[in-house]
N, C-alpha and C positions, 0 to 999 in steps of 0.2 A: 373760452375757458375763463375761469373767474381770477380774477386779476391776484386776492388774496393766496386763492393757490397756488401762485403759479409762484408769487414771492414765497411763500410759506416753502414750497420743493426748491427753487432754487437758493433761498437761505439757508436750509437744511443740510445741500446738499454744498456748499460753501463751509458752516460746519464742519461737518467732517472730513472734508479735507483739509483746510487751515489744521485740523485736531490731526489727521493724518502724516503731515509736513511741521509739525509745531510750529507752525506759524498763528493761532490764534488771537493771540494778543497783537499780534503785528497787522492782522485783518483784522481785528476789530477798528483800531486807530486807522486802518486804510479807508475803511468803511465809513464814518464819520469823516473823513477828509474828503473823498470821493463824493460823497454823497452833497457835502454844502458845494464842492465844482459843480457836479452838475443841478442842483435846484436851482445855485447862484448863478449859472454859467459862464463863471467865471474864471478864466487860465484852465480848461481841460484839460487841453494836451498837455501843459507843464505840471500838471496833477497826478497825469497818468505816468509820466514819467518816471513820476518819485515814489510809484508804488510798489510795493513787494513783488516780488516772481509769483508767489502763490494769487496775489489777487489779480496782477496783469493776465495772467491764464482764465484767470477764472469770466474778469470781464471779455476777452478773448469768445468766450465761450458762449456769452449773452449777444455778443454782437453779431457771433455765427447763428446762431439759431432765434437772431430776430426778435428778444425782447429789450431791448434798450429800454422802451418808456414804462416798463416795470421797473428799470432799475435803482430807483429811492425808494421805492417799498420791499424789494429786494434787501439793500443796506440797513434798510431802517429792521426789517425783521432780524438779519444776520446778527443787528447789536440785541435785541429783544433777546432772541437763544442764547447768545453768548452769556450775557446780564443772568439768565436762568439758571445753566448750564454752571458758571461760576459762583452762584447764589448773591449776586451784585444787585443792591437797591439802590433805585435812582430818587435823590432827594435834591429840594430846591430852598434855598431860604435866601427871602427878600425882606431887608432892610433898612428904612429913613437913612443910616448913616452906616459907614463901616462898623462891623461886631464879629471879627476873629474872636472872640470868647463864648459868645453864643452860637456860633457852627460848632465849634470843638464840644460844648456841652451836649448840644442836639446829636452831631453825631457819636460822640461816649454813651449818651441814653440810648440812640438806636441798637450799640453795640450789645448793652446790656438788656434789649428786649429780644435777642436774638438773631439781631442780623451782622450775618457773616463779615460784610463788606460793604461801604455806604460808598455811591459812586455821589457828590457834596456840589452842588453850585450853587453859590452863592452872588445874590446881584444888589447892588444899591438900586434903591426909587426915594429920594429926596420925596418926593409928592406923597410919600406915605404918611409924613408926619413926625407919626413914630412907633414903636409897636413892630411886629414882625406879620409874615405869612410864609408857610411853612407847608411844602406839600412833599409826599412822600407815596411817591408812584402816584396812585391816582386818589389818591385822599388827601385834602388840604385846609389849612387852619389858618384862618385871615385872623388875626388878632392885631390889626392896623391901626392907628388912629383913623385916618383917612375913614378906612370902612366902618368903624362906629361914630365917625359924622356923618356919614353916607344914611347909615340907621336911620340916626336921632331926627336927621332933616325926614326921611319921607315918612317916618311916623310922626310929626310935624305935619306935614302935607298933609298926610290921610287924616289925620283929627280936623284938621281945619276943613280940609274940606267935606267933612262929614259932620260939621260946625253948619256950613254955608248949606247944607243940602235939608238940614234938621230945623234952619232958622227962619 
């Protein structure tokens, strides 16, 4: 069976129960904890321990009927629905140096292009320069220093070496 469906039914089906038990938000955060235990495999057992009653059932569930090595695509879809489900957009902004004024802008603009709820990570890369990059779901805006040296140099390259080939 094909691995996406089987995460796709058993996230689904994690869904509605967490929505059944109002435990959602508490599986959600399960889900992202569980999830870095097991990629990372790091303290499992004291991961699972600290996990809701709805989610320990639920993994209960996957180990009875034998899909453990779905289980990160599993989690990873359960946040996917949830993120849907609550109309939550995932956004990223990377910047040269700390900028708490420009997340707060970026996300007040998201607010005001209609999105409900911005789930916000924000990282420093010193190596940027300067300049941000800013992705939001899966569309992203590199506006870096770094990445317009990146440019300037291989269209440099390419001219020269289309210099050296012409000469």
């Amino acid at each position: 069976m094909d691995a996406g469906l089987i995460a796709s039914r058993y996230a689904s089906a994690l869904l509605l129960f967490a929505s059944e038990t109002n435990e959602e938000q508490r599986v959600y955060e399960d889900a992202a904890t569980l999830k870095k235990a097991v990629v990372s495999k790091e303290d499992v057992p004291g991961c699972i321990e600290s996990l809701s009653e709805p989610m320990q059932r639920f993994l209960a569930l996957v180990i009875r009927n034998k899909r453990v090595e779905y289980l990160p695509a599993i989690l990873h879809k359960y946040r996917v629905l949830y993120r849907h489900e609550k109309g939550i957009t995932r956004a990223w902004l990377t910047t040269a140096t700390e900028n708490p004024e420009l997340a707060a802008k970026l996300t007040e603009l998201m607010r005001l292009q209609g999105f409900r709820e911005v789930d916000f990570k924000t990282e420093v890369k010193p190596d940027l320069i300067g300049g941000f990059i800013v992705q939001i779901e899966d569309k992203r805006l590199d506006a870096s220093i770094a990445s317009q040296l990146r440019d300037i140099r291989r269209e440099w390259e390419e001219k020269n070496r289309n210099n050296r080939n012409n000469g």
